[in-house]
N, C-alpha and C positions, 0 to 999 in steps of 0.2 A: 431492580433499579431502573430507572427511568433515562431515555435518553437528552429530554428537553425539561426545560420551566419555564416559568415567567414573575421573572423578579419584578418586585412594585419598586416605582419610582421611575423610571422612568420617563425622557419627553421625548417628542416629535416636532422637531421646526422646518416645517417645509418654504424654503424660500421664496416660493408666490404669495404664499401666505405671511408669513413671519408670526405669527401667532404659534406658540408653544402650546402643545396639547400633551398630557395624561395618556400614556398606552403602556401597554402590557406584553412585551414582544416575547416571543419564543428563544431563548437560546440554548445552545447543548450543553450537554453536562460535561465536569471534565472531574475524573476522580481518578484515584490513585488502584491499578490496578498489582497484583502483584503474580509474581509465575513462580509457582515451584514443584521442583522435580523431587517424589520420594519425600515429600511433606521437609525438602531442605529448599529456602528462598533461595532464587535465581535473580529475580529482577521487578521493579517495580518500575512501573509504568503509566504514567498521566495519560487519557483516554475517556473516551465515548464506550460508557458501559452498555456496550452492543454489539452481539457476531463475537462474542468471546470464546467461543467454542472454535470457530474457521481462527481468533485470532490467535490461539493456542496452536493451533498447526501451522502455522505461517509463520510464526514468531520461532518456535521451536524446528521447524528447515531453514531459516535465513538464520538465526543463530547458530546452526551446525550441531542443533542438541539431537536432530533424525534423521533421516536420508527420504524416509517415503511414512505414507498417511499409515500403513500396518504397525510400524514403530512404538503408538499411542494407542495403548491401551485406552483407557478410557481418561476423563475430564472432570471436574467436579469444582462447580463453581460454589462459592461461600459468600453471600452476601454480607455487608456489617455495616454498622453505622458512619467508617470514614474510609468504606470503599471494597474493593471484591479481590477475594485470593482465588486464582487456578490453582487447583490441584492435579497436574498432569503426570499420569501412573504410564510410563513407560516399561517397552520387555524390556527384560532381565539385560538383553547384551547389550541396549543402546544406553540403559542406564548406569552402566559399569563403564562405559566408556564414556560419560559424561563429566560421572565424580571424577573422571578422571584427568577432565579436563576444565571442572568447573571454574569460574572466575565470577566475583561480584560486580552486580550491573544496579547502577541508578539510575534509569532514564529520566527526560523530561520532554515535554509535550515535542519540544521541536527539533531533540537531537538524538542521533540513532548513534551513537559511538561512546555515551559517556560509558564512564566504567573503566574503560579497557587505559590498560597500564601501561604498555610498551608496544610499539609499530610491531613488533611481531603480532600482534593479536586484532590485528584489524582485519576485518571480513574477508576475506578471497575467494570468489565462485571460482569454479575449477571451468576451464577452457572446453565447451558443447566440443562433442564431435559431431565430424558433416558441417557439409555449407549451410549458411542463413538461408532461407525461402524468400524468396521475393515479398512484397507486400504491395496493395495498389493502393495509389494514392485516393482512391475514389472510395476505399473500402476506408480509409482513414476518416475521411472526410463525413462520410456515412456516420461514424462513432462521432464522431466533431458534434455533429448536426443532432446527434440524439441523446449526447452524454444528460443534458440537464434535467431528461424524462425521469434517469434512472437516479438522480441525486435529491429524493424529498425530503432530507436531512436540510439538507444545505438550502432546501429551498424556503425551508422552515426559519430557518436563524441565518442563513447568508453569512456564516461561520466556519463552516467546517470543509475537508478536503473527501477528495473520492479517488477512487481508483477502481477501471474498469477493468474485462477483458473483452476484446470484440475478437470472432473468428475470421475467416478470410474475408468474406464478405462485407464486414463492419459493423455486424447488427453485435448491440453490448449482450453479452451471454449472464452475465455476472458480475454486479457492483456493491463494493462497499464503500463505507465513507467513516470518517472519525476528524476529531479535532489535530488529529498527529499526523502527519504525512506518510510516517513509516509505518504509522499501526494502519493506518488506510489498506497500505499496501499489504504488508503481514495479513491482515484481514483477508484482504482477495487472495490471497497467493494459499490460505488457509482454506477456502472455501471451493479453488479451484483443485488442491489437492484432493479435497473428502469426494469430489463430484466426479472425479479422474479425467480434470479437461488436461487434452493433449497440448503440451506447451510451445511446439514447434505449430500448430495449426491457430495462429490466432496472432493478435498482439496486444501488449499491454499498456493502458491510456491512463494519464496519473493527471490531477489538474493542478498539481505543483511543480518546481521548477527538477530538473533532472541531476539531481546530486550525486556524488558519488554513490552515497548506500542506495540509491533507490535502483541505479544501475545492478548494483552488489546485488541486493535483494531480487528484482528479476531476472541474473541471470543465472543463481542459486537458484532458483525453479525451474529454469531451462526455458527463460523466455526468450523469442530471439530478436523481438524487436522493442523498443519501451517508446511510445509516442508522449511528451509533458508538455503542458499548457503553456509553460515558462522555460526559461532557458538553460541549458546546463553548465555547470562549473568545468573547468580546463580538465580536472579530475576525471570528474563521471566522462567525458568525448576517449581522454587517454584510456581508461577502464572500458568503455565500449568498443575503441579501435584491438584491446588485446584479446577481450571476452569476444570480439567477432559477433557485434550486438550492432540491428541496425539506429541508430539513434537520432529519433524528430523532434523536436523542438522548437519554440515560441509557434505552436499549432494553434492557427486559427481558421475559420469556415472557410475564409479566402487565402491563406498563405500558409505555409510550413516552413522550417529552416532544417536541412538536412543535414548532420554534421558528423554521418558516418553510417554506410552504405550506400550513398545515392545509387549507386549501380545495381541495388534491389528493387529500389522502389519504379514503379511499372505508372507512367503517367501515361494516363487514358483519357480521351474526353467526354466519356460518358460519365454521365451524371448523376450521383449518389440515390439509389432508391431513398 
């Protein structure tokens, strides 16, 4: 399956000009993806059919369906004409303990919660042990300054979301992108599992705004700080002050808003390599 096309019909009115022209732009694909455990349907999901492999392991730790990347047996994508089924063969003991908690999920491109029937079943990372690490702002800035090298999706259709991981230093380790914000994330948090990057040595850079699941979902990987381009809901700051998650927000080259940790972050005025 393909990530992009180029649908005809399309125009271009550039206002110096005002003359409408004829083009052919790139944009991403968005299809129906579906996940199931033991060839029994879990959940389907709208997405960018790409990195569905890392987004099988992400999806499946922030859902609470494994604990670590050995859980997953193997993966088995199925292509078809109105979109792609995972088939994810988990051991024997996490899949007994899944039917045993399984629940029906319809997602859609922009919501990470549908499905779920009563406030007992909404997401909860369990509380990191040990203190957060510090973070520099110069190593954030760094990530700021390089994220859009690593986003040739988005650079393509000017569509789609990303989400990095930069290490101490800043420099991004590892990016994914998708049309969904959460499968962005899922995606990377998938991809950092399989690679065994240490979740305490780094931080995670999303370039949507910092919602509650995304808080959820990084810190069910054990991330301790989550940096987002846009600003967070009252929710994800309270979830970040209990998870003990540093949390930056509306991050730009020149400014950040801190709205939980600042006593982490380590302003220096040296200048981002």
């Amino acid at each position: 399956m393909v990530a992009t096309s180029r649908p005809a019909g399309a125009v271009l009115i550039e206002f110096s000009q005002r003359r409408p022209r004829a083009i052919a732009p790139e944009v991403p694909a968005e299809v129906p993806v579906q996940v199931a455990y033991a060839d029994i349907p879990f959940g389907i999901m709208m997405m960018t059919p790409a990195d569905l492999d890392d987004f099988a392991y992400g999806f499946s730790l922030t859902e609470g369906v494994i604990e670590r990347a050995a859980d997953i047996r193997g993966i088995a994508i199925e292509e078809g004409s109105a979109g792609a089924v995972l088939r994810v063969d988990l051991v024997a003991a996490r899949l007994q303990t899944h039917l045993a908690r399984r629940r029906a999920m319809a997602g859609r491109t922009s919501c990470g919660l549908c499905g779920i029937e009563d406030f007992d079943s909404l997401p909860r990372a369990r509380l990191p042990a040990g203190p957060a690490p510090e973070v520099s702002l110069a190593a954030v800035r760094r990530a700021l300054g390089t994220l859009d090298a690593h986003q040739p999706l988005n650079g393509l259709t000017h569509a789609v979301h990303g989400a990095a991981w930069a290490d101490d230093e800043g420099r991004i380790v590892l990016a994914r992108e998708d049309v969904g914000r959460h499968n962005a994330l899922d995606k990377l948090v998938g991809a950092c599992l399989r690679t065994g990057v240490v979740p305490g040595a780094g931080f995670v850079l999303v370039t949507s705004r910092a919602s509650y699941e995304m808080v959820e979902k990084a810190a069910t990987f054990g991330a301790r700080t989550l940096v987002a381009i846009s600003g967070p809901t009252a929710l994800a700051v309270e979830r970040a002050r209990a998870l003990d998650i540093t949390l930056i927000g509306i991050a730009r080259r020149d400014a950040v808003t801190i709205f939980n940790g600042a006593e982490r972050v380590v302003i220096d005025t040296q200048a981002p390599g």
